[in-house]
C-alpha positions as CSV (number, residue, x, y, z in Angstrom):
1,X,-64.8,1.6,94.5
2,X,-61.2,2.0,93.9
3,X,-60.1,3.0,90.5
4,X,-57.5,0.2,89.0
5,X,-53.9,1.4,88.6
6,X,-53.1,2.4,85.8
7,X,-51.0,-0.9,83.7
8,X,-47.3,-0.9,83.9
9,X,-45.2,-0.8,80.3
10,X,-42.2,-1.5,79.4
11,X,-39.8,-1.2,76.5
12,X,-36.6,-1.8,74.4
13,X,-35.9,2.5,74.0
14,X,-32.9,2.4,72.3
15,X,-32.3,0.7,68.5
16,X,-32.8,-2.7,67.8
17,X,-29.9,-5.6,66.7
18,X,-26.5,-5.7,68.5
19,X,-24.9,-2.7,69.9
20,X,-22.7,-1.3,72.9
21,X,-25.5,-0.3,75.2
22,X,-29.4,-1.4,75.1
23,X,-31.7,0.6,77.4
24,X,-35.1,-1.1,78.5
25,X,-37.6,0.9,80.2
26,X,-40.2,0.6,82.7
27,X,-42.7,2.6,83.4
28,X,-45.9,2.5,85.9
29,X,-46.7,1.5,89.3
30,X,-44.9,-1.9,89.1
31,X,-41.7,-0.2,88.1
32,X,-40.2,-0.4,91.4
33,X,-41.2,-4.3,92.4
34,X,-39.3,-5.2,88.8
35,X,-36.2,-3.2,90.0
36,X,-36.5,-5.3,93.2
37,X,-36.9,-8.7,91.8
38,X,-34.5,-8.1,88.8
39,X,-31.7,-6.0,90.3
40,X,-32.1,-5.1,94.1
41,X,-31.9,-2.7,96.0
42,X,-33.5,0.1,94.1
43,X,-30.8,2.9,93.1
44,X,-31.1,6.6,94.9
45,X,-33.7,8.5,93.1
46,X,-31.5,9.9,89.6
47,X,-28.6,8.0,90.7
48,X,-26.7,5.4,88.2
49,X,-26.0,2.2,90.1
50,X,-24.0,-0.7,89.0
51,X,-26.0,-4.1,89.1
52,X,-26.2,-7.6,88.3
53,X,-29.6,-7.9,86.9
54,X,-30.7,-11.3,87.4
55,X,-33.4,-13.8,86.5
56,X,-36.6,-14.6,89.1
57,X,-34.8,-18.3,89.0
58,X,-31.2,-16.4,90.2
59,X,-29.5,-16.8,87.3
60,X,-27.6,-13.6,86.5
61,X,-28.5,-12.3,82.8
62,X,-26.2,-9.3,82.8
63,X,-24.6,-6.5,84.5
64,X,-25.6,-3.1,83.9
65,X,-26.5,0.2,85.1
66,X,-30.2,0.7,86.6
67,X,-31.6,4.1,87.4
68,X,-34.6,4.6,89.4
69,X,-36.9,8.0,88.8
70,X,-40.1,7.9,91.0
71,X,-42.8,9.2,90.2
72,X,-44.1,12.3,89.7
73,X,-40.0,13.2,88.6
74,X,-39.6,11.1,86.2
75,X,-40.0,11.8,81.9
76,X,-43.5,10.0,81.9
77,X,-45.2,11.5,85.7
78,X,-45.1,7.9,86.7
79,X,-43.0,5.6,88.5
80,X,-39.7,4.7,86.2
81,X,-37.0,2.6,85.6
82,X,-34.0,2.2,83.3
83,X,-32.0,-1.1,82.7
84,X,-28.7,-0.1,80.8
85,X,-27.4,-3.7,79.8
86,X,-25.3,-4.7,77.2
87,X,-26.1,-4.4,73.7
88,X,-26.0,-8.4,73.0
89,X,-29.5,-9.0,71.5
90,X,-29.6,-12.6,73.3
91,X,-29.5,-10.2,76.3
92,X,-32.3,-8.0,75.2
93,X,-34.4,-11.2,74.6
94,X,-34.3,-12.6,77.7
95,X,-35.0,-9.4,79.7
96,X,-38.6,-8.7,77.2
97,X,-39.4,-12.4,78.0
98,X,-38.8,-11.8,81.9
99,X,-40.2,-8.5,81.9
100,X,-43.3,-10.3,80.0
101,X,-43.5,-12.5,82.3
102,X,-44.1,-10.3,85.2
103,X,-47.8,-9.8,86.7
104,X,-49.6,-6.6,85.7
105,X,-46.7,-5.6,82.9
106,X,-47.0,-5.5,78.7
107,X,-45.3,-4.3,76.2
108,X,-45.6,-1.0,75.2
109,X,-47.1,0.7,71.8
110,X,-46.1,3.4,69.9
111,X,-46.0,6.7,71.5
112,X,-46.9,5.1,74.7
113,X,-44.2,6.8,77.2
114,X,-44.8,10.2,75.7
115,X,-48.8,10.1,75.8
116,X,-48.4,8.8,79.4
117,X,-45.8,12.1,79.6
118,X,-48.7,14.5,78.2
119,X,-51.4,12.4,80.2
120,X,-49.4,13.4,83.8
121,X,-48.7,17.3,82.2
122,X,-45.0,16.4,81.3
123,X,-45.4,17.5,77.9
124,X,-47.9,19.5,75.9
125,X,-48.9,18.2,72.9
126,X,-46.7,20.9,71.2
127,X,-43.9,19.7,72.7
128,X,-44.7,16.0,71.7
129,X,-44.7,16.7,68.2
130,X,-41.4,18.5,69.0
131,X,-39.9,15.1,69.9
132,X,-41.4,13.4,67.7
133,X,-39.3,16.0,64.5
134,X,-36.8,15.1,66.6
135,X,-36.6,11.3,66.7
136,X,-36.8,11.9,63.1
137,X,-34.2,14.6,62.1
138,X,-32.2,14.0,59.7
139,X,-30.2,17.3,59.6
140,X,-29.3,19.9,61.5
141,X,-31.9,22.5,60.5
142,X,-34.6,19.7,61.5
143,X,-33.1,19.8,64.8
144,X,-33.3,23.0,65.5
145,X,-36.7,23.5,64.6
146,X,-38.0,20.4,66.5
147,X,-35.8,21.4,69.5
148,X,-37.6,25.1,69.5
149,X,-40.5,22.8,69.8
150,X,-39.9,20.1,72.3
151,X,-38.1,22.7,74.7
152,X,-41.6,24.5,75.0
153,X,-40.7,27.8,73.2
154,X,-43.4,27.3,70.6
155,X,-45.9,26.4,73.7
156,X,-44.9,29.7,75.3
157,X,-45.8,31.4,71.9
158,X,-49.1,30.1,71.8
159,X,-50.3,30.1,75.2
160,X,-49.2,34.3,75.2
161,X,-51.7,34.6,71.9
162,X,-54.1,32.4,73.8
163,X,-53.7,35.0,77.0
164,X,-54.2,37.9,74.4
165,X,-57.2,36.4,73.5
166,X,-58.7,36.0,76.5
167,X,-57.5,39.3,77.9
168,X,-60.4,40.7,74.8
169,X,-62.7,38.4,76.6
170,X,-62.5,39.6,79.5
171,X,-62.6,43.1,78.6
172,X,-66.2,42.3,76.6
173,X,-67.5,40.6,79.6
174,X,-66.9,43.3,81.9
175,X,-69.3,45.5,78.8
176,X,-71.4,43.0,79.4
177,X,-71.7,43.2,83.4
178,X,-71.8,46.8,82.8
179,X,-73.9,47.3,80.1
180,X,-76.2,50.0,81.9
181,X,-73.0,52.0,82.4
182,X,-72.3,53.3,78.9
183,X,-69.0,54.9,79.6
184,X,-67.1,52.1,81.3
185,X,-69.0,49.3,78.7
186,X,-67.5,51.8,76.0
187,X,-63.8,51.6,77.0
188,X,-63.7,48.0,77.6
189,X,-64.7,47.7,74.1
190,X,-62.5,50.2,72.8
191,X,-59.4,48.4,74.9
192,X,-60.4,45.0,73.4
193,X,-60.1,46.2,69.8
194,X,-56.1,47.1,69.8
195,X,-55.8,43.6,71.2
196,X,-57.1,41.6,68.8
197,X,-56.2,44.0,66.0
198,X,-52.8,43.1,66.8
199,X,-53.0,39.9,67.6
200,X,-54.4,39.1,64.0
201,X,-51.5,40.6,62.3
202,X,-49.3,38.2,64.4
203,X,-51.3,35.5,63.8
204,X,-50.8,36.3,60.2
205,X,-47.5,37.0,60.4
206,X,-47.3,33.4,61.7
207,X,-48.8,31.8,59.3
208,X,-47.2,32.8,56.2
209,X,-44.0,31.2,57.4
210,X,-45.9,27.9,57.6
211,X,-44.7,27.0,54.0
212,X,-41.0,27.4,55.2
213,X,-41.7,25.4,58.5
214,X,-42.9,23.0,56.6
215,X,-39.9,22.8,54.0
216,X,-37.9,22.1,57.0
217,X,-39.5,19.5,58.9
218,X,-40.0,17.2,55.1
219,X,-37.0,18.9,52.8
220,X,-36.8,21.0,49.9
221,X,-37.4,19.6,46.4
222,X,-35.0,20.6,43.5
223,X,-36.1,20.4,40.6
224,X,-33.6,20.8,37.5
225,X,-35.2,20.7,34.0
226,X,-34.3,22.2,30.6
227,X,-33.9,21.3,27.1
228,X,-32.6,17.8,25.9
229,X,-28.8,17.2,26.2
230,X,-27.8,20.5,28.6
231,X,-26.6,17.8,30.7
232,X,-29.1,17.7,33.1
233,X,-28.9,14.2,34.5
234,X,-25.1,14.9,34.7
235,X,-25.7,18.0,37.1
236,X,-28.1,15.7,39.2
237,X,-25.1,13.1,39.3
238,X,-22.5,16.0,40.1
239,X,-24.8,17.5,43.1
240,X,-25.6,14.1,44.7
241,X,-21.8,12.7,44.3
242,X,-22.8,9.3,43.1
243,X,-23.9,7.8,39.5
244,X,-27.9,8.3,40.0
245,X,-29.2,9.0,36.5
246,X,-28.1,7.6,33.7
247,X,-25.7,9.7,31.1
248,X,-25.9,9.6,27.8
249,X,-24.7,11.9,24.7
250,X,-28.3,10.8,23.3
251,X,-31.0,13.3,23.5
252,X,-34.0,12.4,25.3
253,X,-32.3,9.8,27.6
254,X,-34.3,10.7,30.5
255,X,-38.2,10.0,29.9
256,X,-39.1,9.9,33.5
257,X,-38.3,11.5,36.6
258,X,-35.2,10.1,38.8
259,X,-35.2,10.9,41.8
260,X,-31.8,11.4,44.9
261,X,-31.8,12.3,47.8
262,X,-29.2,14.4,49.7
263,X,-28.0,16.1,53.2
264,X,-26.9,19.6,52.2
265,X,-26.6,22.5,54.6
266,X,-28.2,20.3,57.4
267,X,-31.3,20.2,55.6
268,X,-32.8,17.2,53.4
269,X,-32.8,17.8,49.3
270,X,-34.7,15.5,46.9
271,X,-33.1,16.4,43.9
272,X,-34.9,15.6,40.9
273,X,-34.2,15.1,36.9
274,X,-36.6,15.5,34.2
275,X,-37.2,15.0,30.8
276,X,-35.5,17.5,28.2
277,X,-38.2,19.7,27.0
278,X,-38.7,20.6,23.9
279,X,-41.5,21.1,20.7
280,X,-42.3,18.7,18.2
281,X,-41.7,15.3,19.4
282,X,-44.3,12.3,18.0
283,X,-43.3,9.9,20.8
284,X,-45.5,9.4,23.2
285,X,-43.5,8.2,26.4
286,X,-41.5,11.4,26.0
287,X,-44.8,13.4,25.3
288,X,-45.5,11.9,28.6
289,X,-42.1,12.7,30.5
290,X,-42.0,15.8,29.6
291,X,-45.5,16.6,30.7
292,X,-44.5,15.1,34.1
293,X,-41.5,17.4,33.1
294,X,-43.3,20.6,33.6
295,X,-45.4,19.6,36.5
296,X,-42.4,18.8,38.3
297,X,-41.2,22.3,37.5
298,X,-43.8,24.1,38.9
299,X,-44.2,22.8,41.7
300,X,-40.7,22.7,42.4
301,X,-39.2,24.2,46.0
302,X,-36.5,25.2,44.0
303,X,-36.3,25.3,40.1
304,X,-32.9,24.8,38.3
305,X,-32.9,25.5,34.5
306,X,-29.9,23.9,32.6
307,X,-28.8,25.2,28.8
308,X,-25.9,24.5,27.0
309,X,-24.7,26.0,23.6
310,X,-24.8,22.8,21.7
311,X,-28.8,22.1,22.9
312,X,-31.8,23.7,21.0
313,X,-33.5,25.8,23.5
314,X,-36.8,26.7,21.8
315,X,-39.5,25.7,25.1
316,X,-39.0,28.1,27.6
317,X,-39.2,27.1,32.1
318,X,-42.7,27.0,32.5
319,X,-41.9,29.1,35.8
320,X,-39.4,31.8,36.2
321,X,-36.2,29.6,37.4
322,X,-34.5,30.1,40.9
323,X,-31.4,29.4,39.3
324,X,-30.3,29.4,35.6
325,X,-27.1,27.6,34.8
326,X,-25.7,26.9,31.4
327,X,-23.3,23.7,31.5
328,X,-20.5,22.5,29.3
329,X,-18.4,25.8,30.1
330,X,-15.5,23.4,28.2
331,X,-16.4,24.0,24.9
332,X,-15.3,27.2,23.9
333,X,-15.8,26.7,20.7
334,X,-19.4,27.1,20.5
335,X,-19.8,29.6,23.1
336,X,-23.4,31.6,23.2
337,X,-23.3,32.3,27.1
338,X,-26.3,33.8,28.8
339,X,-24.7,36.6,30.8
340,X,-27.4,36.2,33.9
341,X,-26.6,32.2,34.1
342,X,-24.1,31.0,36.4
343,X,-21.6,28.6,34.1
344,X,-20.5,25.5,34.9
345,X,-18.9,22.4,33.2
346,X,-20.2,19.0,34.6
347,X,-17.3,17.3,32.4
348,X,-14.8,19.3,34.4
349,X,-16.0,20.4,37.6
350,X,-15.3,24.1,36.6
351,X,-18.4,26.2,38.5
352,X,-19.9,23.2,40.4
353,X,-18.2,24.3,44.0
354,X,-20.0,28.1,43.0
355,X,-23.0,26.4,42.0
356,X,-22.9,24.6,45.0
357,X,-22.5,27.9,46.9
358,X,-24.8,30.1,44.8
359,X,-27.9,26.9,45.7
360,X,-26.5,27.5,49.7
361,X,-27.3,31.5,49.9
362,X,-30.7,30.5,47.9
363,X,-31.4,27.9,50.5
364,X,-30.5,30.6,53.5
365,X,-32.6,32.8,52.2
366,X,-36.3,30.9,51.0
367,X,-35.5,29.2,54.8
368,X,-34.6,32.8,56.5
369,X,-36.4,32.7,60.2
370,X,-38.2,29.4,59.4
371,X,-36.0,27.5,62.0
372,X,-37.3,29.8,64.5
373,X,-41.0,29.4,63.9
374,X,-44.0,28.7,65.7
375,X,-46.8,27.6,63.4
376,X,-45.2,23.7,62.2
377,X,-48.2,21.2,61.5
378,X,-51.4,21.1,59.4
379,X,-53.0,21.2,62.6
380,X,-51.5,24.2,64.0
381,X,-52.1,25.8,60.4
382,X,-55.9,25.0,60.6
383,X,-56.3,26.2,64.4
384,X,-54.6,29.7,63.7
385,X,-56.7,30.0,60.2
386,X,-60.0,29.1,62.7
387,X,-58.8,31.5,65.4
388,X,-57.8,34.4,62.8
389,X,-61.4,34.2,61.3
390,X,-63.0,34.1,64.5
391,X,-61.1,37.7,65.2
392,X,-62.1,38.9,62.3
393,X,-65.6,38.5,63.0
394,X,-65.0,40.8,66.0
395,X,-63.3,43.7,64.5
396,X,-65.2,43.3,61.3
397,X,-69.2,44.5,62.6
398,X,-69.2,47.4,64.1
399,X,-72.2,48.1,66.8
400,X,-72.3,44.2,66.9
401,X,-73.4,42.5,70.4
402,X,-71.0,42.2,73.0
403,X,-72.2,38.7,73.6
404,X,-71.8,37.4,70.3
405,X,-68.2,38.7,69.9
406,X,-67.5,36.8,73.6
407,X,-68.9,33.8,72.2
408,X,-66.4,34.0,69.1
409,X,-63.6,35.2,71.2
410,X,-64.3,31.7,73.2
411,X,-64.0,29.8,70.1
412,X,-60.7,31.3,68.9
413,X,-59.5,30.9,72.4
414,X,-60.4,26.6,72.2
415,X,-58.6,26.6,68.8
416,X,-55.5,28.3,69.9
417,X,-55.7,25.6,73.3
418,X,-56.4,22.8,70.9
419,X,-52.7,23.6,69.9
420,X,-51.3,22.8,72.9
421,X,-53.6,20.3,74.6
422,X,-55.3,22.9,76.7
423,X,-58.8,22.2,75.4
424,X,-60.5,19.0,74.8
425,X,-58.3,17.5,71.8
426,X,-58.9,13.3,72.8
427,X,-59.5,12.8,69.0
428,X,-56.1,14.0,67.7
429,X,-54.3,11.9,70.4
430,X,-54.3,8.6,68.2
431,X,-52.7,10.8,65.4
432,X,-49.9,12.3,67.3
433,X,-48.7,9.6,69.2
434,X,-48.7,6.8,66.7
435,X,-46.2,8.7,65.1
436,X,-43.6,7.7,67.6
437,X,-41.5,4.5,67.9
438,X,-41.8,2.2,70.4
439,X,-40.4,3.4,73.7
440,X,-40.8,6.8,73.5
């Protein structure tokens, strides 16, 4: 019995409402017979070619660009076509409802074009969640660490600790073949140990950036917190460049946390302003705020602490501060600087573009490497923790059976291939792919 081909998809890839340039994609067996009905002949294979793309009935709908990439050269492994029409959504429309129309065509979901991609061995699924970061990078050091991703670097990483792996194995299984000849059983084991020894301290190595790789791909969080009327809220206003937090010579205006978010350095802040801490108060909501106050503070990316000569200091950061800066430099009159703080005047601007550089160099450095790392997801986090504990258990009992070290060195072998697709991994398919928009 012949298997049934596989069903055709298509798409709108590129943004929805009106633009310059829409691009519709088809992908699938059909992909060629739509290119023949809609816009005839088909292009040269990778070759832009000017068309009028018309309706079944002859009516032209627009005039475009088509490119034709058949299968197995194309982004998916299957037969594909691109319609490059005008941006006009009454153009777009028409072409989903003729394209919907056709025999043995849908629409496509989420993710569809890049799990057909890993499906035909396009992609790993490494390099999926790659350009997935991608799709959604907001700044620059997002970019580069979904690109290191998507372009396969990461896969190369983890498919060398995967051969290192099984490189052990095989030196256990040849002690195993040879187990009645002690000396050549002894020096495979003695080879293997090296190995994994050093591939454990990688691994390691690896994961302890995971917390910077993950900084990267969802932003930092800044926290700034600090006695009532430092200025806080004015700081948060003077670092996001808009009005987000209300100002007020009243201590104890903030009760809750406010919240902005920022681009700075290529990278995504939230910036967030906290209640003024301090002992003694009998009012609830601000016993509450500055609870959420100190929560917010230590589990800050970043910690700011604010002071000011005018405001009682007497509840110390409940963390040691990544940055201490004492506002309201203008008055002079009351100076009682703290010689470590780094002064600033939110009234006058004096200190806000050093702040602003000081916050940079932190940034550089609690990000240093991470936009060259490997390790990125929960998932990878989990399978390098499995695989690391695996190892252990073969360098850990000494005099232990060859056998039941292969068998472990197997298992940290599947979760190092679960990384990239290489092992069964069907289960975190849904997962990965429904992350994506539709056509990609």
């Amino acid at each position: 019995m012949t298997a049934a081909l596989p069903t055709t998809i298509f798409a709108l890839s590129s943004g929805q409402g009106r633009a310059g340039v829409a691009v519709l994609r088809v992908s699938g067996p059909q992909a060629g017979k739509v290119v023949e009905i809609l816009a005839a002949p088909i292009p040269k294979p990778r070759k832009a070619a000017l068309r009028k793309i018309r309706h079944p009935n002859g009516e032209i709908i627009d005039e475009g660009l088509v490119l034709w990439f058949p299968a197995p050269g194309s982004a998916t492994g299957e037969d594909l076509a691109e319609f490059h029409v005008h941006g006009a959504p009454a153009v777009v429309r028409l072409l989903i409802e003729v394209l919907s129309a056709q025999e043995g065509l849908r629409l496509a979901e989420p993710g569809e074009f890049s799990r057909r991609a890993f499906a035909n061995g396009k992609l790993d699924l490494v390099e999926v969640e790659g350009l997935a970061d991608l799709l959604n990078a907001q700044g620059e050091a997002q970019r580069r660490l979904a690109m290191r991703q998507f372009l396969g670097e990461a896969s190369a990483v983890y498919e060398r600790w995967r051969g290192d792996v099984i490189t052990a194995l095989g030196l256990h299984e040849a002690a195993i073949d040879f187990s009645d000849e002690d000396d050549v059983a002894a020096k495979a084991l003695e080879a293997a140990r090296p190995v994994i020894g050093g591939l454990v301290a990688e691994l390691r190595n690896a994961l302890e950036k995971s917390s910077q790789n993950a900084a990267i791909r969802s932003g930092l969080r800044l926290v700034i917190a600090g006695p009532p009327n430092a200025g806080k809220s004015s700081l948060l206003n003077a670092l996001a460049g808009r009005e987000a937090a209300i100002v007020s010579p009243i201590a104890g205006t903030t009760r809750d946390v406010v919240e902005a978010q920022i681009m700075f350095e290529g990278l995504p802040l939230t910036l967030a302003d906290t209640a003024g801490l301090r002992e003694g108060s009998g009012d609830v909501i601000e016993q509450m705020g500055m609870a959420r106050a100190q929560s917010e503070a230590r589990d800050a990316d970043i910690l700011i602490w604010v002071s000011a000569p005018d405001a009682a200091e007497k509840v110390g950061p409940p963390r040691k501060p990544d940055l201490l800066v004492e506002n309201k430099a203008d008055l002079d009159s009351i100076r009682s600087r703290n010689d470590s703080a780094l002064l600033v005047s939110t009234k006058t601007g004096f200190g806000l573009n050093r702040l602003r550089e000081v916050l940079k160099n932190l940034i550089h450095v609690k990000l240093a490497g991470a936009e060259d790392a490997i390790v990125v997801r929960q998932r990878h986090v989990l399978a390098v923790e499995e695989s690391i504990r695996l190892l252990n258990k073969c360098l850990g009992e000494s005099g232990r059976a060859a056998e039941l070290v292969a068998e472990d060195l197997r298992g940290a072998a599947r979760a190092l291939g679960s990384i990239t697709g290489h092992v069964d991994v069907e289960d975190l398919l849904g997962k990965i792919f429904s992350e994506f928009c539709i056509g990609k």
